[in-house]
N, C-alpha and C positions, 0 to 999 in steps of 0.2 A: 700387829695391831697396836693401838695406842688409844689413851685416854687422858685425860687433863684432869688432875686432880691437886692443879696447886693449894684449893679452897681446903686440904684435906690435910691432918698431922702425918705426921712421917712414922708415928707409931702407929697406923690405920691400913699404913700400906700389908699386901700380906704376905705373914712369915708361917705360916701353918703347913702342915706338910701331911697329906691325906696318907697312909699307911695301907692302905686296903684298894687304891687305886687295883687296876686293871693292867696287866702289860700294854705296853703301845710304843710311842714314839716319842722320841725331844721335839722341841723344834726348833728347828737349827740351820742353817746351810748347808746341803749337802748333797749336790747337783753330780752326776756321774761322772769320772775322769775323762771317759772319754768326749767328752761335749765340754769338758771345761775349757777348752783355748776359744768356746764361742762367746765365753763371757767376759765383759769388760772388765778392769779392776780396776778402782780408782790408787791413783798413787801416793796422795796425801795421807799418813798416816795420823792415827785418831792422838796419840804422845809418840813424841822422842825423847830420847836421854832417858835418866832415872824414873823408872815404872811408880804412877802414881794410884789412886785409889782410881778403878775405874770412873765414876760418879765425876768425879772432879776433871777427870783428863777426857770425861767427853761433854762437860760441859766449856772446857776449855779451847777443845776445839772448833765447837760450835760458834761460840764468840768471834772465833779469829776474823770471818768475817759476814756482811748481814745477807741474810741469803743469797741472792741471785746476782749480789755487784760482788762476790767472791771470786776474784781473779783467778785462783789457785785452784780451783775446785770448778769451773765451768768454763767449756772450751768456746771459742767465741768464733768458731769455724769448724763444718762437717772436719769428724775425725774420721780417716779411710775404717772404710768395712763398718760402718757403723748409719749408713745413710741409708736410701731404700732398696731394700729388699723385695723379690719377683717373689713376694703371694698375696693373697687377696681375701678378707674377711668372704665369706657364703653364706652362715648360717648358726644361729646361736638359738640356747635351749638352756634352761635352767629346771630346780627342782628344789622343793623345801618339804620339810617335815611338816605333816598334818598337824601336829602337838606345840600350842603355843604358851608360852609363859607371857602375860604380862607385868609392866611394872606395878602395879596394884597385885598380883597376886604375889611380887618379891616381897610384898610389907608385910604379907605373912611368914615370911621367911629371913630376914634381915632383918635390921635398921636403916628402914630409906620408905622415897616414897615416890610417884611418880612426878614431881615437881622437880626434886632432888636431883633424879636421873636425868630426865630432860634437859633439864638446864647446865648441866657436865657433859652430858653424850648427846644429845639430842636421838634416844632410843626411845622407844614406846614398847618396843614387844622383843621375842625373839623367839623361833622354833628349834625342839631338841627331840633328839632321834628317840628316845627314852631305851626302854628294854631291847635287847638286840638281838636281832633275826636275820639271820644271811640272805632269805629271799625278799624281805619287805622292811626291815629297818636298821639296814647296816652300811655303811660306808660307800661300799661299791654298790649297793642297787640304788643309794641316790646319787651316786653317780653315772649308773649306767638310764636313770630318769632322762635327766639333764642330756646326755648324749645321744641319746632317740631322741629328743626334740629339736637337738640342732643339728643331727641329720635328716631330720624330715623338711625343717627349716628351709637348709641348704639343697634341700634333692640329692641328696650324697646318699648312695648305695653303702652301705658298710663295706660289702666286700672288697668296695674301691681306693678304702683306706688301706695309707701306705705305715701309717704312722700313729699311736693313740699314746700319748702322753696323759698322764694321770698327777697333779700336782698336788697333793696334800701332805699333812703332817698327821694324820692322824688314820691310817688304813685299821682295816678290823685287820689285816696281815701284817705284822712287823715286816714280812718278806717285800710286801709291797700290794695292791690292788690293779695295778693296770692288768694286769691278764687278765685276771677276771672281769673287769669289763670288758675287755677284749671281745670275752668267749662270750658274754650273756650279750653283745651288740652282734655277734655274726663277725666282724671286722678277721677274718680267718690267714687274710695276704699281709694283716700289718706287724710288724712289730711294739711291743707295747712294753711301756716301764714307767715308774714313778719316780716326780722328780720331789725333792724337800726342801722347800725356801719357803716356809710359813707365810704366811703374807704376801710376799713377795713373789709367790709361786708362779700363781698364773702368768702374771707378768714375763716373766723369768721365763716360763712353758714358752707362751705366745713366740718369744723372740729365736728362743732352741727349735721348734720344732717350723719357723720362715726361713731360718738360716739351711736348713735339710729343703724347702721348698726352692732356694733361691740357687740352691749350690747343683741341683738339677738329681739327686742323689731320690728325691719323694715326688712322686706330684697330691696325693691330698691328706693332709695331715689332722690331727683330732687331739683338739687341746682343752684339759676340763681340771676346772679348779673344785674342789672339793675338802670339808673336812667338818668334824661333829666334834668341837671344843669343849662342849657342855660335858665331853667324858671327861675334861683332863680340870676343870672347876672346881673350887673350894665355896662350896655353894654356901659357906659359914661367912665367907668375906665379901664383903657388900663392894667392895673395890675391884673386886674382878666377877664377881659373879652376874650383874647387872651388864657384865659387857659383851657376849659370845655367845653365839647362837651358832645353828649348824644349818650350812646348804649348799649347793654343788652350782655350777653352772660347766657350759662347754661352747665352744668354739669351734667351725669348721674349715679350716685353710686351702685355700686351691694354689700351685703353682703358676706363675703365667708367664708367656712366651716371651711378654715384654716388658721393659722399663716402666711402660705408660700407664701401665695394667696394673703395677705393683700397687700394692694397701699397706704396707709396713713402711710408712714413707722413713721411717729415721729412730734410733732407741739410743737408749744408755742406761748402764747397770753396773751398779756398786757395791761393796760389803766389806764392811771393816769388823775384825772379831775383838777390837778394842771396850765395842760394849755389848758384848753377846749377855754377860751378868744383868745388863739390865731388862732382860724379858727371856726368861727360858724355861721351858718342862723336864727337869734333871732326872736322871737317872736315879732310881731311889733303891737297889736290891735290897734282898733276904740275907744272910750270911747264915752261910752252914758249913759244919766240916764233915768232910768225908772217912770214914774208916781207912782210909790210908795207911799203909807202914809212916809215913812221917807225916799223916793228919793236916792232909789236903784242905784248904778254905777255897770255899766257893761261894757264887753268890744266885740267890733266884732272883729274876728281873724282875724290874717293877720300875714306875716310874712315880712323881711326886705331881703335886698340883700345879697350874701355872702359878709365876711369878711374875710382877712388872713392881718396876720403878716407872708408874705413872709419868711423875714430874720430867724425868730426862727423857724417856720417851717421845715426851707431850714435843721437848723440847728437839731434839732429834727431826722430827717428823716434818716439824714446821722450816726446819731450817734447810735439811737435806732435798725433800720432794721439791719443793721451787729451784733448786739447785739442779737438780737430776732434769727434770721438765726443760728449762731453759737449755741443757746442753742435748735433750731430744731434740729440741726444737730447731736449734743450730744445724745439727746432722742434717736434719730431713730440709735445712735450706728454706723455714719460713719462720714466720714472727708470732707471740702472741695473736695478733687482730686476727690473723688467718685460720686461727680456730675456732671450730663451732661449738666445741662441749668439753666439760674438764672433768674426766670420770677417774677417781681416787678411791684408791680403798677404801671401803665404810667402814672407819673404826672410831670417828668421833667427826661430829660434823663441825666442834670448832676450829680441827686441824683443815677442812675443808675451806672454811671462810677464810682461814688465814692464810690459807695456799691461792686460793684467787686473788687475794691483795696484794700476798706480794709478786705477783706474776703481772696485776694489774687488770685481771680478767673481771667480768659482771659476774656475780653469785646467781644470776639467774641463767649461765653455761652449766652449773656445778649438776650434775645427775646422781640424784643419791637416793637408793629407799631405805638407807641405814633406819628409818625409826619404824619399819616393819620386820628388821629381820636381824637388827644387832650386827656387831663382827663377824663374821662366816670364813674367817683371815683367805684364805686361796676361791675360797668362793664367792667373796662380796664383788670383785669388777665383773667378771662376767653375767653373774644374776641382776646385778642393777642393769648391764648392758643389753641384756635380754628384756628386760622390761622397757626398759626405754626404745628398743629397736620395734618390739611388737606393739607398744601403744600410738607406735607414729612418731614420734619428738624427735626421733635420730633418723634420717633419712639416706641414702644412698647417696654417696658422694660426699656426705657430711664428715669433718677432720676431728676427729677425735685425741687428743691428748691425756694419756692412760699414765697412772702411775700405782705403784706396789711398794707399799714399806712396812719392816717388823723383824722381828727375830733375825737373830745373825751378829751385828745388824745389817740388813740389805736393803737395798732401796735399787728404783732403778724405773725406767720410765720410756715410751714407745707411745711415736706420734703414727696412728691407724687412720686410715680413709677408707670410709664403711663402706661395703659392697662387690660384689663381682656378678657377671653375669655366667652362671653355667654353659651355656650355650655359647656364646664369646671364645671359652675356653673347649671348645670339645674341638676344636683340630688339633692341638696340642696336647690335650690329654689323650686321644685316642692313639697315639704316633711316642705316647712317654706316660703311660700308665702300667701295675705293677704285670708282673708274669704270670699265664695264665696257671691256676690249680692243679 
């Protein structure tokens, strides 16, 4: 996620480090070996030669050139295996926390106000999971929310899932949550795992688990971004705590027989670990020694609060995502004019405005409820896309231009054409659906 706070001193950014956190997760890149040759790497590195301060070598590379006329960095022709892929959005579902913060009750809590935040993030509110209960306010049961809804969306049986990827950075399990939604959705023939690219996840999910639909290995796959940031918050610093909320959303994927059929018309996906220091949740242990003959040091886990460098973020986001988008849009073989909607992470809606200018799209394509529900990092595309599909705005056949950026740092971006029809597909699925129990 990302936020703009050039308006803001450099001694405001925050350097506080919670001690009493909770175990959990970083967030970070770190997508399973075996799915890694599915993902693109950009080859431009962030410095060469003599290693400079990170800060500086990624504001330097940013410069090189202005977003989208960056020859080096955006390919100006589909790259093989990178164009459209045989599966097809079905059915999306989201879920948020009952419990809302707004920015008027942060002023009891900060320095700030809702004028303040507004006009930096364009937020109003955000929900957070509060106390934690593994059947009603934990991780996986909102994500297993979100998941019944866009099974029921889609008419997808659970048990006909082949596939339940789980994308967040913040599981109640270190080990991971996808099984357990697994188990709590019935989904009994799939395989299930979580992936970690913070922000970037769902994105990142979407395109891993068409590549499994298109390679003829799944036919229906179950992709849910999810994650409850407000645990990992330094709720003392008005710089990050006014930004992240917690909420899940999911996605239903069908395989299809053919070309014509496909919904992934095209993607692209990047990560450079040259500015990971500028937004990460570190590892924070205990240190203890052991009674050892030679007094063993160990450490208990723990992890620290987030961190962001606002400014290069801000700067990153703006420069990369219209980059990343334009070489979506090459693969999948069509132009700006041919999209109908531009759904970006909701992490700050003036990285939003500025990503439709320089793409040259209307800001009245841009689908956002950023200022109902804050950052949700793996869960903001999908939940905006659920709302926008179930109020009517996005329609069936409608070309969507998706993108995901944050932590890592990753970026990366997938041109989708909403819809499939179940029925369409059922000589195909009944002829290459899983085995039976």
């Amino acid at each position: 996620g990302a936020s703009d706070t050039h308006a803001l001193p450099a001694d405001r950014r925050s350097v506080r480090r919670r001690r009493d956190c909770l175990p959990g997760t970083m967030i970070k890149l770190c997508v399973p070996l075996g799915i890694a040759a599915l993902l693109a790497h950009e080859g431009a590195a962030f410095s060469a030669g003599v290693r400079r301060p990170r800060r500086s070598t990624l504001r330097a590379t940013l410069m090189d050139g202005d977003a989208v006329s960056s020859s080096s960095t955006v390919e100006s022709k589909a790259a093989a295996g990178r164009a459209l892929l045989k599966a097809v959005p079905l059915g999306v579902g989201s879920a948020a926390p009952e419990s809302k913060i707004t920015n008027d009750d942060l002023e009891a809590v900060v320095e700030t106000s809702d004028d303040w935040i507004r006009s930096r993030t364009g937020i109003g509110m955000r929900r957070v999971l509060g106390d934690y209960d593994e059947m009603t306010s934990g991780l996986a049961s909102l994500a297993t929310k979100a998941a019944t809804s866009a099974l029921e969306h889609g008419n997808v049986d659970p048990e006909d899932l082949d596939l339940v990827l789980l994308c967040t950075s913040s599981p109640d399990d270190l080990f991971g949550d996808a099984t357990t939604v697994a188990r709590n959705l019935g989904a009994k023939n799939a395989v299930a795992f979580d992936i970690t690219a913070a922000c970037s996840g769902f994105l990142f999910g979407t395109v891993t688990a068409s590549q499994f639909l298109n390679s003829g290995a799944y036919r229906r796959a179950l992709v849910i971004g999810a994650d409850a940031l407000s645990r990992w918050v330094d709720w003392d610093d008005r710089n990050t705590c006014i930004l992240f909320g917690d909420g899940a959303g999911a996605m239903v994927l069908g395989a299809t027989e053919s070309d014509e059929e496909g919904g992934i018309l095209g993607y692209a996906m990047h990560s450079d670990g040259e500015g990971h220091g500028e937004l990460t949740l570190g590892f924070e242990g205990t240190g203890r020694n052991l009674a050892t003959p030679q007094s063993t040091r160990v450490n208990k886990g723990g992890y620290s609060c987030i961190q962001m460098n606002g400014r290069e973020v801000y700067r990153f986001a703006t420069t990369r995502v219209p980059q990343v988008i334009t070489e979506a849009l090459a693969n999948a073989g069509i132009g700006t004019d041919q999209v109908d909607w531009l759904l970006l992470h909701q992490a700050n809606i003036r990285i939003m405005d500025a990503v439709a200018d320089r793409l040259g799209m209307d800001k009245e394509k841009i689908i956002t409820n950023l200022s109902e529900y804050g950052n949700t990092s793996a869960g903001s595309i999908p939940l905006a896309l659920d709302e926008a599909i179930k109020s009517g705005k996005i329609k069936k056949g409608d070309v969507i231009a998706c993108a995901g950026f944050g932590a890592g740092l990753s970026w990366g971006a997938a041109v989708i054409r909403w819809g499939g029809d179940e029925k369409a597909l059922e000589p195909f699925a009944k002829n290459f659906g899983p085995p039976s129990a």
